[in-house]
PyMOL Python script that loads the backbone (N, CA, C, O; Angstrom):
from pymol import cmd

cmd.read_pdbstr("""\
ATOM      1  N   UNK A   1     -14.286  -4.369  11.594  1.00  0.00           N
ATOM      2  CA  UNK A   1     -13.799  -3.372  10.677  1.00  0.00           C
ATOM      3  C   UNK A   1     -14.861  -3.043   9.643  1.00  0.00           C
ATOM      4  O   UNK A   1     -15.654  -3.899   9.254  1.00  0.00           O
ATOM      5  N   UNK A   2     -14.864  -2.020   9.285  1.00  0.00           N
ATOM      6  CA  UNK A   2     -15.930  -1.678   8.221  1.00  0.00           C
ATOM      7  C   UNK A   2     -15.049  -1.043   6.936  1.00  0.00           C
ATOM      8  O   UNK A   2     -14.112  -0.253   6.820  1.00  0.00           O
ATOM      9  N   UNK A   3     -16.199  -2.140   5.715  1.00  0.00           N
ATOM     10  CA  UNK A   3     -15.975  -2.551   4.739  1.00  0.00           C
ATOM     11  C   UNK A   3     -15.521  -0.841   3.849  1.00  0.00           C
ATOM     12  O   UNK A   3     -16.331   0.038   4.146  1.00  0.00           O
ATOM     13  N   UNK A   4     -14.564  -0.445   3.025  1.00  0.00           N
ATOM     14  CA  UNK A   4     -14.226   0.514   2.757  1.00  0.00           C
ATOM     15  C   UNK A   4     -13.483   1.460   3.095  1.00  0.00           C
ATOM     16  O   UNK A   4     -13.275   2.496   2.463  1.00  0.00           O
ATOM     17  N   UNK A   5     -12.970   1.078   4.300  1.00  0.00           N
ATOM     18  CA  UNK A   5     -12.507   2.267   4.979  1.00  0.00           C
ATOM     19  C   UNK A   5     -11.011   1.752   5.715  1.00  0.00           C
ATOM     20  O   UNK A   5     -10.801   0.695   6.310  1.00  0.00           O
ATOM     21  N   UNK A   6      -9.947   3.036   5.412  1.00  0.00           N
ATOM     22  CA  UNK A   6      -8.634   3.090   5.933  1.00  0.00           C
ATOM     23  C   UNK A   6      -8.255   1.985   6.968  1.00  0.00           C
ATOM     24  O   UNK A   6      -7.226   1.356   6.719  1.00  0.00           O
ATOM     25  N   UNK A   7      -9.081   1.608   8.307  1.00  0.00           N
ATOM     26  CA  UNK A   7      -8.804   0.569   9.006  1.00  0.00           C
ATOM     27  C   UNK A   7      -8.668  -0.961   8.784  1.00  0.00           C
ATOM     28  O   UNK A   7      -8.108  -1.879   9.382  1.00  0.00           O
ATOM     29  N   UNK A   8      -9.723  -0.788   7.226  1.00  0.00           N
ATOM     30  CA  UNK A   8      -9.932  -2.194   6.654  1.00  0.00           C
ATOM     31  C   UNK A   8      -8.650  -2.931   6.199  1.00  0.00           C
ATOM     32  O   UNK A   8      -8.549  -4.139   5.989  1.00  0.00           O
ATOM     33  N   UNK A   9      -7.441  -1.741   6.054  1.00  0.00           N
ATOM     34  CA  UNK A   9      -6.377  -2.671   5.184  1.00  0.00           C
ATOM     35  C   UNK A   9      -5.358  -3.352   6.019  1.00  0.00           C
ATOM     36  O   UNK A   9      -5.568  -2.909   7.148  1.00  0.00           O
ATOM     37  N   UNK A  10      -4.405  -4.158   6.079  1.00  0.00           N
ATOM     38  CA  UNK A  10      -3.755  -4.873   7.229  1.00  0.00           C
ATOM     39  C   UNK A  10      -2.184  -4.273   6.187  1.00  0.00           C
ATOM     40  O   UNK A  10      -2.040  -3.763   5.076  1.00  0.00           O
ATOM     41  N   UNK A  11      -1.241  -4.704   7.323  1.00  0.00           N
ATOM     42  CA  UNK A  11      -0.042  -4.079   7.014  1.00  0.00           C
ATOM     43  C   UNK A  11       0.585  -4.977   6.284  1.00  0.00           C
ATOM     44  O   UNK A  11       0.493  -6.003   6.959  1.00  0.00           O
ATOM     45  N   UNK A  12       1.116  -5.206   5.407  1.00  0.00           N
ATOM     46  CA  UNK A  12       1.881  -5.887   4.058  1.00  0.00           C
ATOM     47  C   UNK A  12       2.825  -5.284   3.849  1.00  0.00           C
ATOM     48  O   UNK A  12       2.590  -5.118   2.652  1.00  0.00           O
ATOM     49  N   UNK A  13       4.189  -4.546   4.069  1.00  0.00           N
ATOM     50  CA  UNK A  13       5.353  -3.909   3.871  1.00  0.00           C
ATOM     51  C   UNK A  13       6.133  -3.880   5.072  1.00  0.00           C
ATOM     52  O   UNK A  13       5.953  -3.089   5.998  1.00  0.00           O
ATOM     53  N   UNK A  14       7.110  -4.883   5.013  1.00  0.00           N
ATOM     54  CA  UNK A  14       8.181  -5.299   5.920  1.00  0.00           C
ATOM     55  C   UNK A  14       8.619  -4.437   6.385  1.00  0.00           C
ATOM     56  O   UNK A  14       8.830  -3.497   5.618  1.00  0.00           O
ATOM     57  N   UNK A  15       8.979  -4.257   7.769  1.00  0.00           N
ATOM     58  CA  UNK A  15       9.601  -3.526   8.383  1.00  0.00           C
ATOM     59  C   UNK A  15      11.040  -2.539   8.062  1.00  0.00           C
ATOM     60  O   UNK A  15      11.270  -1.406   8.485  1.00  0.00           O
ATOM     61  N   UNK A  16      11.705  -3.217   7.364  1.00  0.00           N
ATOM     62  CA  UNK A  16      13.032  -2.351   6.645  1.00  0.00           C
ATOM     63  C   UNK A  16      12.692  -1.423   5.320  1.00  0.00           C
ATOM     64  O   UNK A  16      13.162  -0.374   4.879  1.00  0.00           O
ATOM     65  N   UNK A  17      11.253  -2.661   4.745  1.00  0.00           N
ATOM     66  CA  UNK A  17      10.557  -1.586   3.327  1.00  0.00           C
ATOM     67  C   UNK A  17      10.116  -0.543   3.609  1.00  0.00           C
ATOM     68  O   UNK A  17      10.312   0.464   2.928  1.00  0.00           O
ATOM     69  N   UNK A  18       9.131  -0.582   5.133  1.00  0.00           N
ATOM     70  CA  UNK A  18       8.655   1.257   5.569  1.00  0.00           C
ATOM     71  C   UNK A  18       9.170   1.742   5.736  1.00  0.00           C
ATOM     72  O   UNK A  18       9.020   2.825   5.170  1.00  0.00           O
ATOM     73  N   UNK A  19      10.387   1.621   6.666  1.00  0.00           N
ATOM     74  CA  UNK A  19      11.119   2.551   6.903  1.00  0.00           C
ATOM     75  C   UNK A  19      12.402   3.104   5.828  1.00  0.00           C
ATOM     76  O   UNK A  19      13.053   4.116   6.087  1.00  0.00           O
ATOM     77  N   UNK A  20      12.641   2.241   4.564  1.00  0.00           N
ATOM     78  CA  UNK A  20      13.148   3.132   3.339  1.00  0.00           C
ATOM     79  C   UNK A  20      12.111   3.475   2.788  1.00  0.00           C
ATOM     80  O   UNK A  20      12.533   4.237   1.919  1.00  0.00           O
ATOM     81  N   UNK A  21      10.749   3.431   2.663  1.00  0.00           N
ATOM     82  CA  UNK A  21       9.678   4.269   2.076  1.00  0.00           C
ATOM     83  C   UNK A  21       9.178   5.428   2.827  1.00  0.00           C
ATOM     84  O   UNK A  21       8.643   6.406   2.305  1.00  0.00           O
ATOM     85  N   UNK A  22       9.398   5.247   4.184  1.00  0.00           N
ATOM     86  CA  UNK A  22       9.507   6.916   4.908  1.00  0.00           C
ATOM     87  C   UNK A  22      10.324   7.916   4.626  1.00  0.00           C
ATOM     88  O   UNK A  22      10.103   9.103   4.386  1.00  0.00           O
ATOM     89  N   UNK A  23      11.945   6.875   4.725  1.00  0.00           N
ATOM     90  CA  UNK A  23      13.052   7.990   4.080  1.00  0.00           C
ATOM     91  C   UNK A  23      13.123   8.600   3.103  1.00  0.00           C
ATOM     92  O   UNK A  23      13.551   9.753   3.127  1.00  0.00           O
ATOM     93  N   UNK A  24      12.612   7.836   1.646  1.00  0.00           N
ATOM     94  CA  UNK A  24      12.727   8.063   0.414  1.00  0.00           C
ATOM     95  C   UNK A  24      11.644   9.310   0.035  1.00  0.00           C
ATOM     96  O   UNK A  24      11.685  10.348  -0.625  1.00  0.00           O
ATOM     97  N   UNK A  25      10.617   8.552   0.885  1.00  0.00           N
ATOM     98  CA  UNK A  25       9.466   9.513   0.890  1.00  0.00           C
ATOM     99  C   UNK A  25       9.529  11.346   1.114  1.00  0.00           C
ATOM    100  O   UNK A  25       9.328  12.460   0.630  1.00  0.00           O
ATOM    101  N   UNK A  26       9.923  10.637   2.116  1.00  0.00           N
ATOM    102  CA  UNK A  26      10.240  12.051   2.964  1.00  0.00           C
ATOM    103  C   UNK A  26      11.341  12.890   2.093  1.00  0.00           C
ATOM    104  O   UNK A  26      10.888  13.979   1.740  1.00  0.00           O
ATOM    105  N   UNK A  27      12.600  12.655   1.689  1.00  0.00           N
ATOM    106  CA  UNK A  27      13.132  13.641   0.932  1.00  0.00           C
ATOM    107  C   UNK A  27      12.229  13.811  -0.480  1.00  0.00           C
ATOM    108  O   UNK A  27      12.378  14.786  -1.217  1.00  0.00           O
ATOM    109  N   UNK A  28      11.507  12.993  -0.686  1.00  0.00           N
ATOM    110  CA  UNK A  28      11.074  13.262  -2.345  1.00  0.00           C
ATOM    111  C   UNK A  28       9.811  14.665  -2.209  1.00  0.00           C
ATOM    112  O   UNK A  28       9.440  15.530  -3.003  1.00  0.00           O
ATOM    113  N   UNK A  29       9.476  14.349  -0.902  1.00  0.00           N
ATOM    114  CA  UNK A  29       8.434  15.239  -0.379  1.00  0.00           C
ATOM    115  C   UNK A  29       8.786  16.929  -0.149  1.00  0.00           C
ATOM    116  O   UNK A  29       7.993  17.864  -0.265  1.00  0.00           O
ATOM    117  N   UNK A  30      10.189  16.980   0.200  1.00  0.00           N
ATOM    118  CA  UNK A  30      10.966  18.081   0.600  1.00  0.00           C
ATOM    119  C   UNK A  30      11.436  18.720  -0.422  1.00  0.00           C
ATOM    120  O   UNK A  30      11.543  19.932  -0.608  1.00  0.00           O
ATOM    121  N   UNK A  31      11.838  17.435  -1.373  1.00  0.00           N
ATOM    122  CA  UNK A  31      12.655  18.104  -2.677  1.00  0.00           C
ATOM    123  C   UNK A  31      11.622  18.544  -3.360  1.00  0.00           C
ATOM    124  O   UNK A  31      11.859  19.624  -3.899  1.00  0.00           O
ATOM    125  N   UNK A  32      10.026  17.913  -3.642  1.00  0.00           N
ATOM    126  CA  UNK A  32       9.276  18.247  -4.795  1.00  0.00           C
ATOM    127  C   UNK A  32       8.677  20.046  -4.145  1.00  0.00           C
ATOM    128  O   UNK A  32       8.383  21.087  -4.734  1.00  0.00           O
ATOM    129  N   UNK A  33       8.710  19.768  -3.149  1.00  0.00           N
ATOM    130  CA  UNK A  33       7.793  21.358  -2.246  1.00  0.00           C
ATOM    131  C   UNK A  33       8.955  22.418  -2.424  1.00  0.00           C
ATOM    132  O   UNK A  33       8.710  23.621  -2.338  1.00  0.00           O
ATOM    133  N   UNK A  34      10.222  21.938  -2.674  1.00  0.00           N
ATOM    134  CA  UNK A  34      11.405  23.059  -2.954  1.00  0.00           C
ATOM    135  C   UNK A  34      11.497  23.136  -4.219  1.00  0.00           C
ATOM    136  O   UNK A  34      11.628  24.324  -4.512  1.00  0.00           O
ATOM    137  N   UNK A  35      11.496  22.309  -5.372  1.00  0.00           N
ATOM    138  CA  UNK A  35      11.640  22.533  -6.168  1.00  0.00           C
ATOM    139  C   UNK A  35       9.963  23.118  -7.038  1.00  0.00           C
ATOM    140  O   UNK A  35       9.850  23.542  -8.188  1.00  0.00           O
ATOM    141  N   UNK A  36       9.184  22.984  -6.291  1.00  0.00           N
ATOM    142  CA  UNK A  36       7.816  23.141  -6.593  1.00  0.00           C
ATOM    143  C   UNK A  36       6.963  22.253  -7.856  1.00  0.00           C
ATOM    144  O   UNK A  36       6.144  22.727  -8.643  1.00  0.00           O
ATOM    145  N   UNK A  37       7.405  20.932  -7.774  1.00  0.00           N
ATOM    146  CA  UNK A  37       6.692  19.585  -8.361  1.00  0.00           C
ATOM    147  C   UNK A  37       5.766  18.959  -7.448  1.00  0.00           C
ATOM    148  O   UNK A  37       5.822  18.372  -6.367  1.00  0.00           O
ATOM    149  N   UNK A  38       4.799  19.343  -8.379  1.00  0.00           N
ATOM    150  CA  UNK A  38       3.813  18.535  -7.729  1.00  0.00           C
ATOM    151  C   UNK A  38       3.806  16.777  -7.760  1.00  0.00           C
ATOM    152  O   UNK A  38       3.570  15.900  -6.929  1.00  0.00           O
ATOM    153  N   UNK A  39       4.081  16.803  -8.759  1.00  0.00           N
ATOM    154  CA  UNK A  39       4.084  15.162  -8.713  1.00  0.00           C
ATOM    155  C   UNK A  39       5.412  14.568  -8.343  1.00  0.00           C
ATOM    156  O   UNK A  39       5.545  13.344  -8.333  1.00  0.00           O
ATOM    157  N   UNK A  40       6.380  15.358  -8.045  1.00  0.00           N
ATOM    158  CA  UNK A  40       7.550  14.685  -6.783  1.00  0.00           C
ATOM    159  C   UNK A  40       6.816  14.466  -5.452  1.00  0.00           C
ATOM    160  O   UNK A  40       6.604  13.459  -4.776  1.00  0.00           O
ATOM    161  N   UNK A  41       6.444  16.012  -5.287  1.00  0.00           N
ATOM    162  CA  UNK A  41       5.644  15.822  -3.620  1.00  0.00           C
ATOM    163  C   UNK A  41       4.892  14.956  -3.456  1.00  0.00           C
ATOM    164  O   UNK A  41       4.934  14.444  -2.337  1.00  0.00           O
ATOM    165  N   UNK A  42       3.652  14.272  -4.677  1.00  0.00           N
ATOM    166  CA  UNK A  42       2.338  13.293  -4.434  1.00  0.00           C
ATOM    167  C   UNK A  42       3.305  12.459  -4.373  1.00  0.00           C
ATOM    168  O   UNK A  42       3.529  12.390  -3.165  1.00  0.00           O
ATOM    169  N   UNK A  43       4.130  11.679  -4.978  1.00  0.00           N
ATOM    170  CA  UNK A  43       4.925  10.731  -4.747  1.00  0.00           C
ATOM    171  C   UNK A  43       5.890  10.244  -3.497  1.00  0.00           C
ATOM    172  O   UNK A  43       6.084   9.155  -2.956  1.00  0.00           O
ATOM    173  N   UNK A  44       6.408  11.598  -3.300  1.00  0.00           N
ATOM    174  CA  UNK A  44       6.483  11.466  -1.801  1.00  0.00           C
ATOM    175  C   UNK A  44       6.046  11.559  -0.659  1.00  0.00           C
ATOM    176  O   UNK A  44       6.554  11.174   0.394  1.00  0.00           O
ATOM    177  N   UNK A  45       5.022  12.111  -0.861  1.00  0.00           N
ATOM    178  CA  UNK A  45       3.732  11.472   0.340  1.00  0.00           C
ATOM    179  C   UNK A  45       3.049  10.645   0.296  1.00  0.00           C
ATOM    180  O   UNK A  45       2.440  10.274   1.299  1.00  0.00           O
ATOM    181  N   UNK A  46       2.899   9.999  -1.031  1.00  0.00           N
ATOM    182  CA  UNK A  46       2.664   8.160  -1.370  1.00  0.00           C
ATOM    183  C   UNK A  46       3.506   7.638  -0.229  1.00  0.00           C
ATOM    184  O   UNK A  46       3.065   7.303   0.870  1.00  0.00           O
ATOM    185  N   UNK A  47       4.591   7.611  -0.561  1.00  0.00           N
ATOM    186  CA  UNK A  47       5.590   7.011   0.147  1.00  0.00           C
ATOM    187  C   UNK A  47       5.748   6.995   1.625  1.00  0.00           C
ATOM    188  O   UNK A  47       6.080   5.996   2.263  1.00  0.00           O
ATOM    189  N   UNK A  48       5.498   8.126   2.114  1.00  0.00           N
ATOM    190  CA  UNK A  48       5.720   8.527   3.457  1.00  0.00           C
ATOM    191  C   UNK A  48       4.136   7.876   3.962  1.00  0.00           C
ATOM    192  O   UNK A  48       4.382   6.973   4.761  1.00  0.00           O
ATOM    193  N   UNK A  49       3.428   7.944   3.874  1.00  0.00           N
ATOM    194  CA  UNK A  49       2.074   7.372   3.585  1.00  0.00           C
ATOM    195  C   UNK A  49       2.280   5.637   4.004  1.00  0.00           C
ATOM    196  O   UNK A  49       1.839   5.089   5.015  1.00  0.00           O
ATOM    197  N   UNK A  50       3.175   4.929   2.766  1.00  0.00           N
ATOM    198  CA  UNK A  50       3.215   3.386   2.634  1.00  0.00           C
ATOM    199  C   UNK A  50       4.013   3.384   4.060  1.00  0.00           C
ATOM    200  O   UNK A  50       3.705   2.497   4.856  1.00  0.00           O
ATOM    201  N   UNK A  51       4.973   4.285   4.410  1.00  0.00           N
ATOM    202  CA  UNK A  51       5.944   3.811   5.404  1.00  0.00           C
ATOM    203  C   UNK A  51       4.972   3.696   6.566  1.00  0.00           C
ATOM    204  O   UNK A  51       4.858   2.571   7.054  1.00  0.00           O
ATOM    205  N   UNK A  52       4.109   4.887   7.190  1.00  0.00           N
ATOM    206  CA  UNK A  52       3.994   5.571   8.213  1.00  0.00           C
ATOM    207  C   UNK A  52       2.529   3.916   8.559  1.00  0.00           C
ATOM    208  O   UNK A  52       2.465   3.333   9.642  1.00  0.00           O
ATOM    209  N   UNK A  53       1.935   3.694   7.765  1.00  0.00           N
ATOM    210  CA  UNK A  53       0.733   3.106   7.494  1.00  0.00           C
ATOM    211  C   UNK A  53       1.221   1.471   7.581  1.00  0.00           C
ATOM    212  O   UNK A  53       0.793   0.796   8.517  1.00  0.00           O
ATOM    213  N   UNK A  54       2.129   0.864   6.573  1.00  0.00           N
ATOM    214  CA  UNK A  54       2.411  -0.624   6.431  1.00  0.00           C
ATOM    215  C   UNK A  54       1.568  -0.886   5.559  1.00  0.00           C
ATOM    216  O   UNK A  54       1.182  -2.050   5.455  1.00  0.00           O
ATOM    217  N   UNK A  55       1.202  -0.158   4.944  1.00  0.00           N
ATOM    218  CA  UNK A  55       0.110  -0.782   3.712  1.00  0.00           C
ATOM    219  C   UNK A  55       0.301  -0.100   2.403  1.00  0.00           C
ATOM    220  O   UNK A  55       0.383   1.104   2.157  1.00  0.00           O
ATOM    221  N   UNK A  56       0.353  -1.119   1.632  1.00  0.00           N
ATOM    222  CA  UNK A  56       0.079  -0.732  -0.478  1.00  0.00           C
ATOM    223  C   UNK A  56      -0.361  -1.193  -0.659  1.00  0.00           C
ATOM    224  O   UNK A  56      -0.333  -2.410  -0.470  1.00  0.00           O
ATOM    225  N   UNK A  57      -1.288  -0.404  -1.289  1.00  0.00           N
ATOM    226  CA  UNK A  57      -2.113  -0.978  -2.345  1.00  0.00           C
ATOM    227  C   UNK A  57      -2.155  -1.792  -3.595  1.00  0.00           C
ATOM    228  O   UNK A  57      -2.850  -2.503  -4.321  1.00  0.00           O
ATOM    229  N   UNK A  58      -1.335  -1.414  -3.457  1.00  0.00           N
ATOM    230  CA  UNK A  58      -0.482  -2.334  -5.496  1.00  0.00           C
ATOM    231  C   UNK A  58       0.339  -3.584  -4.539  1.00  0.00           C
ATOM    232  O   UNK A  58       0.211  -4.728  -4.976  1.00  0.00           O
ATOM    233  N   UNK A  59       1.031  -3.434  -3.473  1.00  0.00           N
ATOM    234  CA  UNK A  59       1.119  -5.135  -3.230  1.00  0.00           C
ATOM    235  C   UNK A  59      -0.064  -5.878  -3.029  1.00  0.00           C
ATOM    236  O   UNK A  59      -0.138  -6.975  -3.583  1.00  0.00           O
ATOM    237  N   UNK A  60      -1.218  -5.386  -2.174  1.00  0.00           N
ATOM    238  CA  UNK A  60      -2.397  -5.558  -1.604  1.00  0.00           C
ATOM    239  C   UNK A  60      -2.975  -6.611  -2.706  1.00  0.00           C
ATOM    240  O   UNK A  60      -3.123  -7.761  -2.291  1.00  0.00           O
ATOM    241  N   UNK A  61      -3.304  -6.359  -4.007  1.00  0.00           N
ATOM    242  CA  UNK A  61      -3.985  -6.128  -5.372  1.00  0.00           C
ATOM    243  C   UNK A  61      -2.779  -7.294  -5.971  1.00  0.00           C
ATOM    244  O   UNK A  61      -3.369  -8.134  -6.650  1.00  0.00           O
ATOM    245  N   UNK A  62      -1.639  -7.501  -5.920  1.00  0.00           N
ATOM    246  CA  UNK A  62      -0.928  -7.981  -6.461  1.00  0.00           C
ATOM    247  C   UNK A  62      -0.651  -9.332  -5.655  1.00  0.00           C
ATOM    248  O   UNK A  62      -0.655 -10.278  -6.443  1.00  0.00           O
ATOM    249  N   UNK A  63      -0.487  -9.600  -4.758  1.00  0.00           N
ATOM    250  CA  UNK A  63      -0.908 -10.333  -3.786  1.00  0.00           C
ATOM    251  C   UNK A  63      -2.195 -11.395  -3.782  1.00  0.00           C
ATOM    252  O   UNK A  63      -2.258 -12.614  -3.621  1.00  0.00           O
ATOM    253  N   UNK A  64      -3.228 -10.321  -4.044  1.00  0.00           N
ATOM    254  CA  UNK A  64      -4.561 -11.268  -3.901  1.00  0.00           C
ATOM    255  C   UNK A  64      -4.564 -11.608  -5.330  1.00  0.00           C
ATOM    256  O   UNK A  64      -5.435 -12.477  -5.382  1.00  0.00           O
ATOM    257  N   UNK A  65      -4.181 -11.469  -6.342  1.00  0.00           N
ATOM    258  CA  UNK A  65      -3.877 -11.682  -7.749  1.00  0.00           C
ATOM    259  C   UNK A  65      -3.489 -13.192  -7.967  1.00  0.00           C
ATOM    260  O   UNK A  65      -4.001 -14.202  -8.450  1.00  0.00           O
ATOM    261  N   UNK A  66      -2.100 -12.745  -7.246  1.00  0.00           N
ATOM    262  CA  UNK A  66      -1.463 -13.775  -7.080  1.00  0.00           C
ATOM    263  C   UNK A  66      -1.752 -15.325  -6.314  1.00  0.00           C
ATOM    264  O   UNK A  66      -1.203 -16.421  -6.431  1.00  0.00           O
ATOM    265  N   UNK A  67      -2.797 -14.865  -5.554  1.00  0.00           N
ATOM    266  CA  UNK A  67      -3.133 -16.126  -4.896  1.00  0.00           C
ATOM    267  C   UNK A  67      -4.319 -16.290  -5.545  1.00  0.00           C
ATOM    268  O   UNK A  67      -4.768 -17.417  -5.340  1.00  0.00           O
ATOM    269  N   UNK A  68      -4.839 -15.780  -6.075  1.00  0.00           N
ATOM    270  CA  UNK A  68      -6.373 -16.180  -6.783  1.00  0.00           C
ATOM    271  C   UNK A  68      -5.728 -17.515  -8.399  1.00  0.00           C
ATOM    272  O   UNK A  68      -6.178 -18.566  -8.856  1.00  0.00           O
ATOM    273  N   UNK A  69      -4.566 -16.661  -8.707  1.00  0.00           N
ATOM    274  CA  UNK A  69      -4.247 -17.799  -9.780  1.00  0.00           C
ATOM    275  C   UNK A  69      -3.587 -18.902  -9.555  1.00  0.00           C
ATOM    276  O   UNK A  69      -3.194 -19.537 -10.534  1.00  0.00           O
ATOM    277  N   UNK A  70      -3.346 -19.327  -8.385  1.00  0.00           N
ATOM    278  CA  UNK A  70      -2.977 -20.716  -7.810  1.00  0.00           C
ATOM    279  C   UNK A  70      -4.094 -21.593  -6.882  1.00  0.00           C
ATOM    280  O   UNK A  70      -3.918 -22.794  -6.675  1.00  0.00           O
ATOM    281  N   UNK A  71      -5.494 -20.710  -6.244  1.00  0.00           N
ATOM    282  CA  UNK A  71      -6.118 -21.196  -5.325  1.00  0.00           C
ATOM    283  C   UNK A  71      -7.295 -22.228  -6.062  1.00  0.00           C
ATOM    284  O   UNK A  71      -7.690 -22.185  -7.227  1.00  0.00           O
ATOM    285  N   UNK A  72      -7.655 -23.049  -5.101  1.00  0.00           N
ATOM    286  CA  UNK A  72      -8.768 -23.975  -5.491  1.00  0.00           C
ATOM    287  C   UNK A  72     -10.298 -22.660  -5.938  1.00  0.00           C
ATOM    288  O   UNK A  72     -10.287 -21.489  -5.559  1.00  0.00           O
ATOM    289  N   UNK A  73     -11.106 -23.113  -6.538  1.00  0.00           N
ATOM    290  CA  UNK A  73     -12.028 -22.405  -6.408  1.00  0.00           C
ATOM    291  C   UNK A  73     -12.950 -22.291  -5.447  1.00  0.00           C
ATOM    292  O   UNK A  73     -13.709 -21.340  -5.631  1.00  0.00           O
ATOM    293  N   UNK A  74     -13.211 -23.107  -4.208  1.00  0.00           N
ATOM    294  CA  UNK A  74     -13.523 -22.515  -2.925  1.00  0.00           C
ATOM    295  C   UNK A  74     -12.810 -21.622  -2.497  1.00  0.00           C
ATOM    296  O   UNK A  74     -13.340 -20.601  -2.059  1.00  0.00           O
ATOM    297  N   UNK A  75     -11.471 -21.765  -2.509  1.00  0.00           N
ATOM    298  CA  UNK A  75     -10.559 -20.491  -1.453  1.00  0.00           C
ATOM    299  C   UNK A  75     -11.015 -19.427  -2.417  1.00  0.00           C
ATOM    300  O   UNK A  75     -11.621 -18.519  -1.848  1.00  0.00           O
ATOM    301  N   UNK A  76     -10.890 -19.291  -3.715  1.00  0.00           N
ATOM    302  CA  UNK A  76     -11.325 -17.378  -4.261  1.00  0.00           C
ATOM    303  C   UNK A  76     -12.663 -17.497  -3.511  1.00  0.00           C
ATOM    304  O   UNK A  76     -12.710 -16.903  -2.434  1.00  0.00           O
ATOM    305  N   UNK A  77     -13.807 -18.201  -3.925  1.00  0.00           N
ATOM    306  CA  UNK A  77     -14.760 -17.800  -2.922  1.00  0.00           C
ATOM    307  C   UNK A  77     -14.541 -17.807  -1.892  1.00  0.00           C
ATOM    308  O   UNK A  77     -15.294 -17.030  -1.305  1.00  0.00           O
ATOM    309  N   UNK A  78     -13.594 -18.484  -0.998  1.00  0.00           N
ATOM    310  CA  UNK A  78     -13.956 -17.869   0.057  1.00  0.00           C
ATOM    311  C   UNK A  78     -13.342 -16.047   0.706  1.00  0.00           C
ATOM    312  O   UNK A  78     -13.608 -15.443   1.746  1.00  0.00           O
ATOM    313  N   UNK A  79     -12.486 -15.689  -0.458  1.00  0.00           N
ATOM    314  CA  UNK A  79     -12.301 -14.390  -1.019  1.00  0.00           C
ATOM    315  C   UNK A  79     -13.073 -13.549  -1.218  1.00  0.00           C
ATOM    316  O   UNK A  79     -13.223 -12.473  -0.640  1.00  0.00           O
ATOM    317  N   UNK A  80     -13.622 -14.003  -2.072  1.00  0.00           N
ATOM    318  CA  UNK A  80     -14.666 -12.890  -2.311  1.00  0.00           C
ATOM    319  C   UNK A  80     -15.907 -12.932  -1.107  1.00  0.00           C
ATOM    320  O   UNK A  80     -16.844 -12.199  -1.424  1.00  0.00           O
ATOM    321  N   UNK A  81     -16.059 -13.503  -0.054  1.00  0.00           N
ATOM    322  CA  UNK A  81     -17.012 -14.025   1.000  1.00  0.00           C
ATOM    323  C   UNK A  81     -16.155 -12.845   1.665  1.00  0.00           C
ATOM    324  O   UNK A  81     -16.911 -11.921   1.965  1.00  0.00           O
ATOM    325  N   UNK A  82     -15.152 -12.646   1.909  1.00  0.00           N
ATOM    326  CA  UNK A  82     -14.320 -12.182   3.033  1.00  0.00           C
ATOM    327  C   UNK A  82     -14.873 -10.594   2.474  1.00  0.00           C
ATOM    328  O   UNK A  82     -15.725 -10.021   3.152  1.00  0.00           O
ATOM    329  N   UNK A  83     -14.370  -9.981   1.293  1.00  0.00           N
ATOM    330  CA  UNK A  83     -14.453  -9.126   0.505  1.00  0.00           C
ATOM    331  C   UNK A  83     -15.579  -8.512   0.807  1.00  0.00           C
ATOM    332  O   UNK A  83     -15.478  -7.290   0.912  1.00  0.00           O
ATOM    333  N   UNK A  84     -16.521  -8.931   0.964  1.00  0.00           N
ATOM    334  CA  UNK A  84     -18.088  -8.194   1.317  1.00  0.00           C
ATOM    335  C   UNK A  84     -18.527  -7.916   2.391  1.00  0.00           C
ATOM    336  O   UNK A  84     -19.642  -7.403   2.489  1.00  0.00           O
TER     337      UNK A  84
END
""", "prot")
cmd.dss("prot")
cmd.show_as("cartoon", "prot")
cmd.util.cbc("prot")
cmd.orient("prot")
């Protein structure tokens, strides 16, 4: 996989979470383009996005957060080893 890019991220959003983040998505997407909000629609193509994909970013980030403040200090390095 190369470092930066869309393929790099692995799927983190449970199977029942994508598929209410497709649904949710998807009407927020319909409603913001009818009602003409832009930032309903970005939000709902966030969403439709997290569903269609299995990946967020803010769990992603929240996640590695989270394990960095419990891990030995080899495992973050070996984090940040992975990372590059």
């Amino acid at each position: 996989m190369e470092h930066g890019t869309f393929t790099e991220h692995h799927v983190n959003v449970p199977p029942a979470e994508r598929v209410l983040s497709a649904l949710a998505g998807g009407a927020l997407l319909v409603g913001g383009l009818r009602r003409g909000s832009l930032g309903r629609s970005l939000l709902g193509a966030a969403l439709v996005l997290r569903g269609a994909s299995g990946h967020c970013p803010v769990r992603h980030l929240l996640e590695v957060d989270a394990v960095e403040r419990h891990a030995t200090p080899e495992f973050v390095d070996s984090l940040e080893h992975q990372r590059r």
